[in-house]
DOVO-288282 format. One record per residue (C-alpha): residue in three letters; x, y, z. Coordinates in steps of 0.05 Angstrom, whole numbers. Last residue first. Layout:
// DOVO-288282
<atom type="ALA" x="X" y="Y" z="Z"/>
...
This chain:
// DOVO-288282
<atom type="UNK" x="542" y="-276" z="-167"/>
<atom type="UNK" x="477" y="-230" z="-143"/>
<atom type="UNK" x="420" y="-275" z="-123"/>
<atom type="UNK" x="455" y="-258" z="-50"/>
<atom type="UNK" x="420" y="-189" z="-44"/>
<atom type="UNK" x="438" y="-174" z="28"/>
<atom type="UNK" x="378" y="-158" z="74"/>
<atom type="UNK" x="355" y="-80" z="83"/>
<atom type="UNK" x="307" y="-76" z="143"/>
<atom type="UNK" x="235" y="-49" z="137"/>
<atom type="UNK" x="202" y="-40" z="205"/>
<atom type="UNK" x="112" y="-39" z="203"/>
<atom type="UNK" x="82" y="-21" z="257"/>
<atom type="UNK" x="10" y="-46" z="274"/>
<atom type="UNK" x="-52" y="-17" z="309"/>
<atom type="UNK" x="-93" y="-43" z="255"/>
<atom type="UNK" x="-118" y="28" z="244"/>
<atom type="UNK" x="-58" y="60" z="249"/>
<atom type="UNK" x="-17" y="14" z="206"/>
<atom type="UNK" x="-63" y="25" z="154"/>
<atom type="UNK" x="-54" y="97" z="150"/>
<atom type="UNK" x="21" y="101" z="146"/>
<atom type="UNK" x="17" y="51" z="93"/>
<atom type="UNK" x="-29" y="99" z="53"/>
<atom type="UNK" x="17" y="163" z="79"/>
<atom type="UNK" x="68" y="116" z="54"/>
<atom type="UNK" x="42" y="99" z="-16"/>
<atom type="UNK" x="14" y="169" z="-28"/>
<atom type="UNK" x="83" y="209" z="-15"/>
<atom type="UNK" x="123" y="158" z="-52"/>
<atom type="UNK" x="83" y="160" z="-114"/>
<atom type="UNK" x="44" y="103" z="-137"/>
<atom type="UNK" x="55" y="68" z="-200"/>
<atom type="UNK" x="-8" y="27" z="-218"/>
<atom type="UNK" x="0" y="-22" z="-267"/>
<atom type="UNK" x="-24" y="-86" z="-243"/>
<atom type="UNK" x="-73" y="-33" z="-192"/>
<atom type="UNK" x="-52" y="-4" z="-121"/>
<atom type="UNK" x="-46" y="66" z="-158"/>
<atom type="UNK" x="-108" y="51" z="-193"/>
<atom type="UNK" x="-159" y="29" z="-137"/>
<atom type="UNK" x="-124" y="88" z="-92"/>
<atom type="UNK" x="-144" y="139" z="-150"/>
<atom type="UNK" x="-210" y="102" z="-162"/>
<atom type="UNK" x="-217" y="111" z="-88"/>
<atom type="UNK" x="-202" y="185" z="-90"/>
<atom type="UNK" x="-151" y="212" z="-42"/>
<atom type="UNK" x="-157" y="254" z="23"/>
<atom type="UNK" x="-130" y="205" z="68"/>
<atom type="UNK" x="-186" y="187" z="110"/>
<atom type="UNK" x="-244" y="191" z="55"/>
<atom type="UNK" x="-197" y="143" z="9"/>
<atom type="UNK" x="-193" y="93" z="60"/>
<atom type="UNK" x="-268" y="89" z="61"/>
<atom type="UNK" x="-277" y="84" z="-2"/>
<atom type="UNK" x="-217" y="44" z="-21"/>
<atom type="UNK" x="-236" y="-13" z="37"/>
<atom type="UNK" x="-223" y="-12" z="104"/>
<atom type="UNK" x="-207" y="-87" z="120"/>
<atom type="UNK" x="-206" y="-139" z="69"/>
<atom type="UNK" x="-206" y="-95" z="3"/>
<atom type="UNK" x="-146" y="-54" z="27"/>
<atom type="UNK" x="-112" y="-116" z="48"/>
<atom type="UNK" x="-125" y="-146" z="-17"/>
<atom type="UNK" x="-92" y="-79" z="-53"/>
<atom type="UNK" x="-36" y="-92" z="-6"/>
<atom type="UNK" x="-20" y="-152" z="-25"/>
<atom type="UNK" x="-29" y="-141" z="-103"/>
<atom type="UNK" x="12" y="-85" z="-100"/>
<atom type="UNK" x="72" y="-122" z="-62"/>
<atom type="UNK" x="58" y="-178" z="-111"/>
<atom type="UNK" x="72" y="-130" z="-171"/>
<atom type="UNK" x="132" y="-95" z="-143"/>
<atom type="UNK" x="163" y="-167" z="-132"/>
């Protein structure tokens, strides 16, 4: 699930403002953002929501994350 959430967003990334650009805005490198959004990137809270955070802005989106029961579970 980790991996497709990466693989989303990196797409997104590549679709719209692109790891240069996005990079310039939130003070990271693009190979940095390239890597952390990567099959085995492994991106710190901090960076991954002030990414998020980012994107939302400039689609003009907000995202809400809500908890749902785990029912694979028993």
């Amino acid at each position: 699930m980790l991996d497709s959430g990466r693989a989303i967003l990196r797409d997104y990334i590549k679709a719209t403002v692109g790891f240069e650009r996005l990079g310039a805005e939130v003070g990271s490198s693009p190979k940095s953002l390239i890597r952390m959004f990567g099959p085995s990137g492994n991106p710190q809270a901090r960076n991954l929501f002030n990414v998020i955070s980012h994107l939302q802005r400039h689609a003009g989106l907000t995202l809400h994350v809500t908890a749902q029961p785990d029912h694979s579970a028993g």
